[in-house]
C-alpha positions in Angstrom: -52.8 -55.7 -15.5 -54.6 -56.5 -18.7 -54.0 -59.8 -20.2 -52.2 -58.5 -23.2 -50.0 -56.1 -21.4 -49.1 -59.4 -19.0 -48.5 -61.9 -21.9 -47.1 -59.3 -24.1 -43.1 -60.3 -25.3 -41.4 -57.8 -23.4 -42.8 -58.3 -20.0 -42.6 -62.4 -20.4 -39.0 -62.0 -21.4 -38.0 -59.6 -18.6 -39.7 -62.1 -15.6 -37.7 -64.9 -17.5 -34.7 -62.7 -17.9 -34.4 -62.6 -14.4 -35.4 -66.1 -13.5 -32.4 -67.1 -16.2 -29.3 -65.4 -14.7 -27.2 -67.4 -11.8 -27.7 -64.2 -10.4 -31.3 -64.3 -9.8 -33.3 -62.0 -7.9 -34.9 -65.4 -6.5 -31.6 -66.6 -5.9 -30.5 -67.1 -1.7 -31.7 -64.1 0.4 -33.0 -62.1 -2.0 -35.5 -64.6 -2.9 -38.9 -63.3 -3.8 -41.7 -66.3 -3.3 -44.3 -63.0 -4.9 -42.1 -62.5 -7.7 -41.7 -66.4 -8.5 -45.4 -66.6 -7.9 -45.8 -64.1 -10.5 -43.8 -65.9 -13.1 -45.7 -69.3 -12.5 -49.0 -67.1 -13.2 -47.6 -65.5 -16.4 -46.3 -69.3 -17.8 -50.1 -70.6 -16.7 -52.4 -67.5 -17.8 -50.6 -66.7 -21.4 -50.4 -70.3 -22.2 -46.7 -70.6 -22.7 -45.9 -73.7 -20.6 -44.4 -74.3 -17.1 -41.3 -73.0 -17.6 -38.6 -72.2 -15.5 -39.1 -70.9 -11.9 -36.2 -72.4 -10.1 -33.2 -71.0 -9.1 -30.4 -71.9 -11.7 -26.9 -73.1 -10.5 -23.9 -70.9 -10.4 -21.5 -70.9 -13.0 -18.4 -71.3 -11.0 -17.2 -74.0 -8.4 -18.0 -72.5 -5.1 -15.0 -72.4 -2.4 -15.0 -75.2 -0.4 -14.6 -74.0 3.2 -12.7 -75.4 5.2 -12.7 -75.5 9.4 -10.6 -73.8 11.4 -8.4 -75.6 13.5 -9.1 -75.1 17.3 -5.8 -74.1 18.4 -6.1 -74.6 22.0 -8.0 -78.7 21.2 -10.4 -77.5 23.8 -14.1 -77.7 22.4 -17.6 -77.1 24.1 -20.6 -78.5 22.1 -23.3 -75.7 23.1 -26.3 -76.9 25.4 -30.0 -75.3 25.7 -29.6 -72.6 28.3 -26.0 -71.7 27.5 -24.6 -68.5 27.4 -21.5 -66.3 27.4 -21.3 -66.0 30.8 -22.0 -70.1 31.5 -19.4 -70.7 29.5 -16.9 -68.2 30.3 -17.3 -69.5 33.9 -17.2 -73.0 33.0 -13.8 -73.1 31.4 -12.4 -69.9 33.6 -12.1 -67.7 30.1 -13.5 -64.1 29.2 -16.7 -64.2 27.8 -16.0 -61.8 24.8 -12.7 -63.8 23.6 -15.5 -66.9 23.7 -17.9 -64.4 21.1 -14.4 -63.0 19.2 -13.8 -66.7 18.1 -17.2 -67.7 17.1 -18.8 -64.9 15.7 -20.3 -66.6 13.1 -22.1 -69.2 15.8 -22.4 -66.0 18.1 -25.0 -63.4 17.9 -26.7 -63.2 20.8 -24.5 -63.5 24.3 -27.8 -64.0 26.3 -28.6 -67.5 24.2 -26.6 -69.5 22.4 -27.7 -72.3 19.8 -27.8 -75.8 20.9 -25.4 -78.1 18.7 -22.8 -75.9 17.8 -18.7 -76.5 18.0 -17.0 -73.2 20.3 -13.5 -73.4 20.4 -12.4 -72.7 23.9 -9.6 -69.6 23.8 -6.7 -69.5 26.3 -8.1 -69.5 29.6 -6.9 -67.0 32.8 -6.9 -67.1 36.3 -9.0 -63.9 37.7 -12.5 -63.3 36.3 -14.2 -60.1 36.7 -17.9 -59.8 36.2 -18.5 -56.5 34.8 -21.3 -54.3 33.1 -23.1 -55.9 29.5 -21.3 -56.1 26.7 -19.6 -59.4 25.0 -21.6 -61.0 28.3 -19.8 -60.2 32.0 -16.7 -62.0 32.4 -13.3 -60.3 31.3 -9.9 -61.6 32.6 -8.2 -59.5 34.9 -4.8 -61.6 33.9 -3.7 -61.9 30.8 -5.2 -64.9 28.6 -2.8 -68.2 29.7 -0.7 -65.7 32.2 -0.7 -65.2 36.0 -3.0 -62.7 38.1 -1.1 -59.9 40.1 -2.3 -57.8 42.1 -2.8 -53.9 41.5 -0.8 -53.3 44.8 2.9 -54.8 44.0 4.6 -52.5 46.6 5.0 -52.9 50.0 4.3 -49.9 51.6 2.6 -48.1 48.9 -1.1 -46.6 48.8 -2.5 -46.7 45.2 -4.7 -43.5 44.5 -8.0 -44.5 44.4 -11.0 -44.0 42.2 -10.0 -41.5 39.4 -8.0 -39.4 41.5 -4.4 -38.1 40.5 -3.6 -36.9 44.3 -2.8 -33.1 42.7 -5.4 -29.8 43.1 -5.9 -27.0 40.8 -4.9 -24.0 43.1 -3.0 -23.9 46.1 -4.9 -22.4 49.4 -3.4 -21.2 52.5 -3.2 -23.6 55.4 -5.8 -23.9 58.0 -5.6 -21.6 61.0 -6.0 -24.3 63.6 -2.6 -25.9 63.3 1.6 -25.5 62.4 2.7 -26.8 59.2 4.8 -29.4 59.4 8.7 -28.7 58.7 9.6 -28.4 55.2 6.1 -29.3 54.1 4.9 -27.1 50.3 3.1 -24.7 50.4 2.2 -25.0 47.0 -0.7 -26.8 48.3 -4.6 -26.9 47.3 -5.5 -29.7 50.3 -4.4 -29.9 53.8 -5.1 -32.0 56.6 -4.5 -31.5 60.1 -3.9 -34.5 62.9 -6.2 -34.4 65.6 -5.5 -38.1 67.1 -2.9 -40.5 67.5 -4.6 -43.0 66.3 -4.4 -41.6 62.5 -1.9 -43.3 60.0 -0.7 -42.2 57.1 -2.4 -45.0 54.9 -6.1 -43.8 55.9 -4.8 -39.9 55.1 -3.7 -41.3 51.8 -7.1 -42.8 50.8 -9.4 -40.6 52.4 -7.8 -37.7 50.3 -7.3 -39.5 47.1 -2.9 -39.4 47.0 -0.6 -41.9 46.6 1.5 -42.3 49.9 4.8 -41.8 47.6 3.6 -38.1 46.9 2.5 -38.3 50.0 5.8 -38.1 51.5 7.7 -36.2 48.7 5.3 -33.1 49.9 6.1 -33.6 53.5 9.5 -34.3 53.6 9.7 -34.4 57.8 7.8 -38.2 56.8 10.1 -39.3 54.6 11.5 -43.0 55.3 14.2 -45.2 54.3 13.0 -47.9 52.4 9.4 -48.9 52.0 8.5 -48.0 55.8 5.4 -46.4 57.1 5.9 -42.9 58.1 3.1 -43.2 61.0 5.0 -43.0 63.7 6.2 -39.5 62.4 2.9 -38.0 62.6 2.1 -35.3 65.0 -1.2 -34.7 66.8 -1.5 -30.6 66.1 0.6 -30.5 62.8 -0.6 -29.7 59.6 0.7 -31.7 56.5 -0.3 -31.0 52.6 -2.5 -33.8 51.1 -3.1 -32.2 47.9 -0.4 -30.4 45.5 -0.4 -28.4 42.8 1.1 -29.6 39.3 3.6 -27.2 39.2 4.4 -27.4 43.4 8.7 -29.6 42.8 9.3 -26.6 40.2 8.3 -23.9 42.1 9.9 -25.4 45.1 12.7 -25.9 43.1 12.7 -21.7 41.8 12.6 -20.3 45.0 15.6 -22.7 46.2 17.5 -21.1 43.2 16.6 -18.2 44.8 18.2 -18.6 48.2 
């Protein structure tokens, strides 16, 4: 830039303009060391002085902040080598209510800053290590409650995996065996017995149903109570292992029916 274009009045006055106003473009994070740089070279080339190339204060009190109180009075000082998951282990809590408190001392899971105060969130007593996220640990309890298990029922098989225990579309029944008495036939999944040594818990997890629907299906296993209907299986017979949606009101039609 020629020298008169760069001491001229209007482009001194805009670089001091901006160096003027508590809301700086050198001011905090927007802070340009070039464009201070410049200013200094325009004050020392066009003769005009030193001037002003600091960052002026604000013309309001800031906010004092003030610390949040650590409800729980349990505090870890991070170490070097500290993580989420170190942590969350340490004092038995899930590793993304440790981030959720802290996020301001929290970025990065894998490594956290030596020095810094983490409050210490309600802890529980069942840790899961699961897939990456806010680290691996989760609480399979409630935070400050009690762990119970999935299975509260005597005598009843959970479904597993993501199976409801119901089809789409009923088939017939295989040719190789009776159908038990009273059984659907509204049915997309059978199973026949071919040993004694089957119970009704391994039919119920092999083919994804809980042992409740189980029975409600096969009525000739029905129980009193929470007992186990093995005893009631027959080598030969045929029961339904796999409904469809609609099998307790079509049942229910075709008893209108009669």
């Amino acid at each position: 830039m020629p020298q008169n274009e760069l001491c001229s009045q209007c482009f001194v006055n805009t670089n001091r303009m901006m160096q003027s106003s508590p809301y700086s473009i050198f001011q905090s994070a927007l802070e340009s060391p070039y464009l201070k740089a410049r200013l200094q070279y325009i004050h020392s080339t066009c003769g005009i002085g030193t001037g002003p190339t600091h960052v002026e204060d604000p013309q309001y009190l800031p906010i004092k902040q003030h610390p949040i109180p650590c409800f729980t009075e349990v505090v870890h000082t991070s170490q070097v080598g500290d993580t989420c998951d170190s942590v969350a282990l340490k004092y038995s809590i899930a590793s993304a209510a440790l981030q959720s408190a802290k996020t301001d001392y929290i970025t990065n899971c894998t490594t956290l800053a030596a020095g810094n105060e983490l409050c210490i969130p309600l802890t529980c007593d069942n840790l899961l290590s699961t897939v990456w996220v806010h680290g691996r640990t989760l609480c399979l309890s409630p935070q400050n409650g009690i762990y119970n298990v999935s299975n509260p029922i005597p005598g009843v098989v959970v479904a597993s995996g993501d199976s409801t225990g119901y089809t789409s579309r009923a088939i017939p029944p295989p040719g190789n065996g009776t159908v038990a008495n009273s059984t659907t036939l509204f049915c997309g999944g059978w199973h026949t017995i071919t040993s004694a040594e089957e119970t009704s818990a391994k039919i119920c997890i092999s083919n994804g149903i809980t042992s409740d629907l189980f029975y409600q299906i096969n009525p000739s296993l029905a129980v009193s109570g929470a007992g186990d209907c093995t005893t009631l299986l027959k080598v030969g017979i045929t029961y339904c292992v796999g409904p469809i949606w609609s099998w307790a009101d079509l049942e229910a039609d075709i008893s209108h029916m009669n």
